[in-house]
C-alpha positions as CSV (number, residue, x, y, z in Angstrom):
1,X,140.6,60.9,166.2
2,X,141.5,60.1,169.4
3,X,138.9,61.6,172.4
4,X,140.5,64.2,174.2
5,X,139.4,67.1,176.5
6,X,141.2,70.9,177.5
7,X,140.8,71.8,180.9
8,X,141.2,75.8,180.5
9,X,142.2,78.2,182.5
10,X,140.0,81.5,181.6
11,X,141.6,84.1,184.2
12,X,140.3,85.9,186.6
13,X,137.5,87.7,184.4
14,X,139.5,90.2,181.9
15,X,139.7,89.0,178.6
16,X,143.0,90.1,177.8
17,X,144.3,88.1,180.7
18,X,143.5,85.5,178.4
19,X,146.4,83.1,177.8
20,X,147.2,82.4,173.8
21,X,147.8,78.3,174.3
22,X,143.9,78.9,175.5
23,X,142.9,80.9,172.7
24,X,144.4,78.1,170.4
25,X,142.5,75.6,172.7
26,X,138.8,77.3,172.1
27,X,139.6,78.0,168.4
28,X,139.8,74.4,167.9
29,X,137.4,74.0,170.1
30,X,134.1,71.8,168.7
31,X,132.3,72.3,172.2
32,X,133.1,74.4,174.7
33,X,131.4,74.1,178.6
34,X,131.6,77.1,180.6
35,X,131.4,77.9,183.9
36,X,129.2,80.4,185.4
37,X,132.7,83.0,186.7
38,X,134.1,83.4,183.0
39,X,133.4,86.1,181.1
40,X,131.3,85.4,178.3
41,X,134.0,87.9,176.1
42,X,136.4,85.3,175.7
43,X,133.7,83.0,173.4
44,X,134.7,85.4,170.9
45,X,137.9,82.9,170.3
46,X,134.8,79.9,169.3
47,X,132.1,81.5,167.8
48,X,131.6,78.0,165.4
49,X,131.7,76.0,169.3
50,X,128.7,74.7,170.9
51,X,128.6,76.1,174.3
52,X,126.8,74.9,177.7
53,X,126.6,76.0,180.1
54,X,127.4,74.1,183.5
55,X,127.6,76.8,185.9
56,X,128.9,76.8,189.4
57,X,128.7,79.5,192.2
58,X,128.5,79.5,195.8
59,X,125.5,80.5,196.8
60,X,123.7,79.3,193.8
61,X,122.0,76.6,192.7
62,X,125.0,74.8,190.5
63,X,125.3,71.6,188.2
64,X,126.4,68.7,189.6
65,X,129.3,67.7,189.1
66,X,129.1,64.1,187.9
67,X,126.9,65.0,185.2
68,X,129.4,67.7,184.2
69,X,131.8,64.7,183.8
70,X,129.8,62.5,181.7
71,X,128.8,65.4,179.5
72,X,132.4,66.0,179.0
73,X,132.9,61.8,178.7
74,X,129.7,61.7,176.2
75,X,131.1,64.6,173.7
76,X,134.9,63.2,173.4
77,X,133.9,59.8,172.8
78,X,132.2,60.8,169.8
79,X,135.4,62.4,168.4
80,X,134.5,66.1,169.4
81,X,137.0,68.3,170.8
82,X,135.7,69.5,174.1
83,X,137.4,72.6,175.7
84,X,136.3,72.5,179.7
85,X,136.7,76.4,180.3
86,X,137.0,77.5,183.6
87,X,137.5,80.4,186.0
88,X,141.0,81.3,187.5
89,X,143.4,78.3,186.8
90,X,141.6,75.3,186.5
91,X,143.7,73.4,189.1
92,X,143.3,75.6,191.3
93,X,140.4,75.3,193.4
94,X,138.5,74.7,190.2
95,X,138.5,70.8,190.5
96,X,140.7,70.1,187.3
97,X,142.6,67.4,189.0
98,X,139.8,65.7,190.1
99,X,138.2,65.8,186.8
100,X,141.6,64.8,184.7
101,X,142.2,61.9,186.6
102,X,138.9,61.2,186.4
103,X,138.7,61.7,182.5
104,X,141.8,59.5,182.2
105,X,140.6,56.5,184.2
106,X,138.2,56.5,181.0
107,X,140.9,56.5,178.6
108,X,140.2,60.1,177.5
109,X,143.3,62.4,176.7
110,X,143.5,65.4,178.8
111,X,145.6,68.6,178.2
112,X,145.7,70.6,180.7
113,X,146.0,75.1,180.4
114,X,146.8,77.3,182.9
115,X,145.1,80.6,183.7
116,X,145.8,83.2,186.0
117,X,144.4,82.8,189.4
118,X,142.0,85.4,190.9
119,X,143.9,85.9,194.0
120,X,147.3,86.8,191.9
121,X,145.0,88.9,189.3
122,X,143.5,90.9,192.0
123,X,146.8,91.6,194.5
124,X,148.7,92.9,191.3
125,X,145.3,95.0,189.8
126,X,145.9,96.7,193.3
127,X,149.4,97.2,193.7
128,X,150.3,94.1,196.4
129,X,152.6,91.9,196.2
130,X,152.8,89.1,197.2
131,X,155.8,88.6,198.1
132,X,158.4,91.3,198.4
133,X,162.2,91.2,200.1
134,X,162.2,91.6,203.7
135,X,158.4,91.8,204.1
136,X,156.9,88.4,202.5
137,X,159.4,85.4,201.8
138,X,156.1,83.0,200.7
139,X,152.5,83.2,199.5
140,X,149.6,80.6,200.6
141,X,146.8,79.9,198.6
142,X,144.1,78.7,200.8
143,X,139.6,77.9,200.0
144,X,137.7,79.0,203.0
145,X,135.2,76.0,202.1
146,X,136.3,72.5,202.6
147,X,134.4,69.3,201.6
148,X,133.6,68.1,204.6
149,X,133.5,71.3,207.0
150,X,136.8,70.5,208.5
151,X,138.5,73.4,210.4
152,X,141.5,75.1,208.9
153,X,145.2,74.6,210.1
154,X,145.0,78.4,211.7
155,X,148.3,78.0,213.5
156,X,150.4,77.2,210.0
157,X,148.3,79.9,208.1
158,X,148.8,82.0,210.6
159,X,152.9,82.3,211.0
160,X,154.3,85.6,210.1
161,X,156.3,86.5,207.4
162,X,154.2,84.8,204.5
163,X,151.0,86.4,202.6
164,X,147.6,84.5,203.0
165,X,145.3,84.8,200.0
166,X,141.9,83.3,201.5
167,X,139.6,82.4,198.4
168,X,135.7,82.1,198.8
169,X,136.1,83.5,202.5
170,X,133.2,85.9,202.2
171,X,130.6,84.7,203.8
172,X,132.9,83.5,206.5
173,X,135.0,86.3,207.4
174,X,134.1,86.2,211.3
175,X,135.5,82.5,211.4
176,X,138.3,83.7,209.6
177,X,139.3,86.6,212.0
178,X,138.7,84.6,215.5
179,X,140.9,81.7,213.7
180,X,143.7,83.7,212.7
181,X,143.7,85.7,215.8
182,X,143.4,82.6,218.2
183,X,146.6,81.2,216.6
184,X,148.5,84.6,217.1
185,X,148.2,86.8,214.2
186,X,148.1,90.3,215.3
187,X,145.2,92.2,215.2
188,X,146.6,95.1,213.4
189,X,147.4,92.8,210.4
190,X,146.6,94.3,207.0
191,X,144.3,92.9,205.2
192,X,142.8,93.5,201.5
193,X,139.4,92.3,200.2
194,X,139.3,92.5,196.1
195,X,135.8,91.5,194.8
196,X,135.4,91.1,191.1
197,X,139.3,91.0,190.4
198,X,140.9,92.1,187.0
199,X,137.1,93.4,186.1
200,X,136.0,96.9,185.2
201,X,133.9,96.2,188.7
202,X,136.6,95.5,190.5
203,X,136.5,96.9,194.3
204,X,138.8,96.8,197.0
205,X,138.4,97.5,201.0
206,X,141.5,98.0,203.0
207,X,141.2,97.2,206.7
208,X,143.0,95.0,209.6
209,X,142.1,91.7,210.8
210,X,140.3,92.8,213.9
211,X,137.7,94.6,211.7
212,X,137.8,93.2,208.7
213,X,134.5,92.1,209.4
214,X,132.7,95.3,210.5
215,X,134.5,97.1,207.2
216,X,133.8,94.3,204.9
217,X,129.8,95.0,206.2
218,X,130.1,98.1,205.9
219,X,131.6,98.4,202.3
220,X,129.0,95.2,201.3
221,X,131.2,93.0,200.4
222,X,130.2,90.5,197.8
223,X,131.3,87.2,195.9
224,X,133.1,86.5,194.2
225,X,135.9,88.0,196.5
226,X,140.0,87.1,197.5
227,X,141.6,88.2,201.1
228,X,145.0,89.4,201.0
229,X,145.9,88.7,204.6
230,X,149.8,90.0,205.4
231,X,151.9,93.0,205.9
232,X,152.3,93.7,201.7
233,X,148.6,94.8,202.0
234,X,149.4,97.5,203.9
235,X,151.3,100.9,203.6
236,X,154.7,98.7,203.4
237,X,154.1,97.5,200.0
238,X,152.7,101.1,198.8
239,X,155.9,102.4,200.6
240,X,158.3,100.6,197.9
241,X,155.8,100.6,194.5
242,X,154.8,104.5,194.7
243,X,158.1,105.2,193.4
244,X,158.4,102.5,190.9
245,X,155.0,103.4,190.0
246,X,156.5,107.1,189.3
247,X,159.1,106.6,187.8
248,X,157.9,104.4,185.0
249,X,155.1,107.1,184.2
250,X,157.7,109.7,184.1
């Protein structure tokens, strides 16, 4: 058999967001290596699998990476099928392509699944979209942590017109709000914090990018949390879905 590994996609934390090519993936799966933001429900799908944990999580103490990869290298080379499940979509901000090309430069076949993406998950759980006719023509997916410190491009994320979806921005919400407002953004620019999206915990604090700071404090705010920065976070977007919202439930 020749070695091969699934990078999986495990959505945003509810089980049913579960895609079926992944459900296929873990019931084939011979070992499965799980990262510390899926939910445990979806082992269900591999209950014969042997599963380690490798968990990553800001914050927290995590395992490093290359020994993630050798792990993954170690169990396909002896003919296993190895399912490399991870939070969200595994290619974003999840280091799938980094670990694909990686697994490949060793001759190890790689099949790659999508999963739904926390930021998406958690706009549509609260009624945003992200884009909408008139109000958003464009969505950007941007990490709040980059590997070397570097500053964001705050003048290109902050052009109007588009939604900004700001992943692991928590902890740095002030930087955030002086970037975006140095570069021009209004002040008065809705913004949407989800924490915990697509889960029964799920939370959500409306506010505007001069405070979102001071709300985001005083709601307590915690990881693992998406920014919906842009007009369809505000009453714009609730405007135009109230009615559609309505009428289906008629």
């Amino acid at each position: 058999m020749r070695a091969k590994v699934w990078l999986v996609g495990a959505g945003p934390g509810d089980p049913e967001l579960l895609t079926l090519k992944a459900v296929r993936a873990l019931r084939e799966a011979q070992v499965v290596m799980i990262d510390d933001l899926v939910n445990p429900a979806v082992l269900e799908h591999c209950p014969a699998a042997q599963v380690i944990a490798v968990g990553k999580r800001g914050g927290c103490r995590s395992t490093p990476q290359a020994f993630i990869q050798r792990l993954m290298l170690r169990h396909a080379r002896q003919g296993r099928c190895v399912v490399r499940l991870k939070g969200g979509d595994p290619c974003i901000f999840g280091r799938g392509g980094e670990e694909a090309l990686w697994l490949q430069e060793q001759g190890i076949e790689v099949e790659l699944v999508n999963g739904i993406t926390a930021g998406l998950a958690g706009a549509t759980q609260c009624g945003i979209p992200l884009t909408l006719r008139g109000v958003s023509r464009g969505v950007t997916l941007v990490t709040a942590h980059t590997q070397d410190d570097s500053p964001l491009n705050w003048v290109g994320l902050a052009q109007g017109g588009t939604t900004l979806v700001v992943y692991m921005g928590v902890a740095r919400l002030e930087e955030i709000r002086q970037g975006l407002l140095a570069a021009g953004m209004a002040a008065t620019t809705p913004v949407a914090m989800i924490e915990n999206a697509s889960l029964p915990s799920q939370r959500e604090c409306r506010s505007q990018l001069q405070r979102m700071g001071t709300d985001a404090a005083a709601f307590a705010l915690r990881s693992p949390a998406v920014l919906v920065i842009g007009e369809v976070a505000g009453g714009v977007a609730s405007a135009v879905l109230d009615p559609v919202v309505a009428q289906a439930s008629a």
